[in-house]
Structures are given as C-alpha cells and as structure tokens.
N, C-alpha and C positions, 0 to 999 in steps of 0.2 A: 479449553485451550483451542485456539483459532491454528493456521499454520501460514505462514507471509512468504508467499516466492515473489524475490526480485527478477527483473530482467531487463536487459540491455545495460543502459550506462551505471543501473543503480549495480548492476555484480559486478559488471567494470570498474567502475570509475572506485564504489566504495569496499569492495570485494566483501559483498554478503549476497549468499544466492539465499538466503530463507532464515526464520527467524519462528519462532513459536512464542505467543503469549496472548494473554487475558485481555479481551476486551467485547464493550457490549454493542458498538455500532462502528461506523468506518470513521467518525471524527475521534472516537480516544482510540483506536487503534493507529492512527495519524502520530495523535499527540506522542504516542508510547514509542513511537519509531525515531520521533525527532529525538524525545529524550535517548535511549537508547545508543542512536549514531550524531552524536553533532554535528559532525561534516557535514550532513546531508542539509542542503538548507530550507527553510520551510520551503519556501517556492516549488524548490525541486521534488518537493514530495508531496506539495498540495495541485498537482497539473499533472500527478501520474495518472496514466489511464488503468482503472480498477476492475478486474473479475471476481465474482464471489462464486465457486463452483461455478467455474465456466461462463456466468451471465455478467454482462457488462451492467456496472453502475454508473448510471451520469442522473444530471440534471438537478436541480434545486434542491431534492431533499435527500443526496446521496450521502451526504453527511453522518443523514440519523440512519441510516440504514444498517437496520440490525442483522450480529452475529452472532452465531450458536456454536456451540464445543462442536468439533471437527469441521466445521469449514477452513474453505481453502481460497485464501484470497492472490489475486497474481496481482503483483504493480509490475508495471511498463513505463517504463521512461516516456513521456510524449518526441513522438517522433517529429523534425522538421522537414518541410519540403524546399525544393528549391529550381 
C-alpha cells in the first residue's frame, strides 16, 4: 500500500488531502486516482508535479517509475506564473 497526499487546488478544489492504495509504478497509480475521483480530469492529474519520498519524478520515464509498500507520493497542483 502506497500513501497519495494531495496539495493545493487538488484538497481545494476536490476536498481530498490523501488517499491509500495499490499500485506498481506512477502510471496505474494515475489511472487508479482518475478512477477513484472523476471530477478530477485527466489533465489535471497527468501535469501534477510528483514526490516519491521526498524526491521529485519528472522526465520521459516518470511514468514507469516504480512503487513499493510504504511509499509516500505528494501531487502538487502545477502552479501558474504571471
């Protein structure tokens, strides 16, 4: 079991600060959120910015990036500038 803290717009806007469940890399843990909350619409959830214990995931193969029982993943709303 993984553990998903939201932040910014996602506990705002959808009122979920964290969520716990099964998954083996950051695309079904994705998939398992949209299922999960339909409001959230994919976009909004595939442009979050992602911690896995603390370390930022980006770049091309952030997708497959595997998780293990007791990680702790943070999404972040992507912030706008202006």
């Amino acid at each position: 079991m993984i553990k998903v803290e939201f932040f910014g717009n996602y506990r705002l806007e959808f009122k979920v600060s964290e969520v716990n469940l099964e998954a083996k890399n950051i695309k079904e843990m994705l998939e398992k959120i949209i299922l999960m909350f339909p409001k959230m619409k994919k976009e909004q959830i595939k442009r979050a910015s992602v911690f896995v214990n603390d370390v930022a995931i980006q770049g091309i193969f952030s997708m497959r990036h595997k998780l293990k029982e007791g990680d702790i993943v943070l999404m972040m709303y992507p912030s706008g500038g202006g």
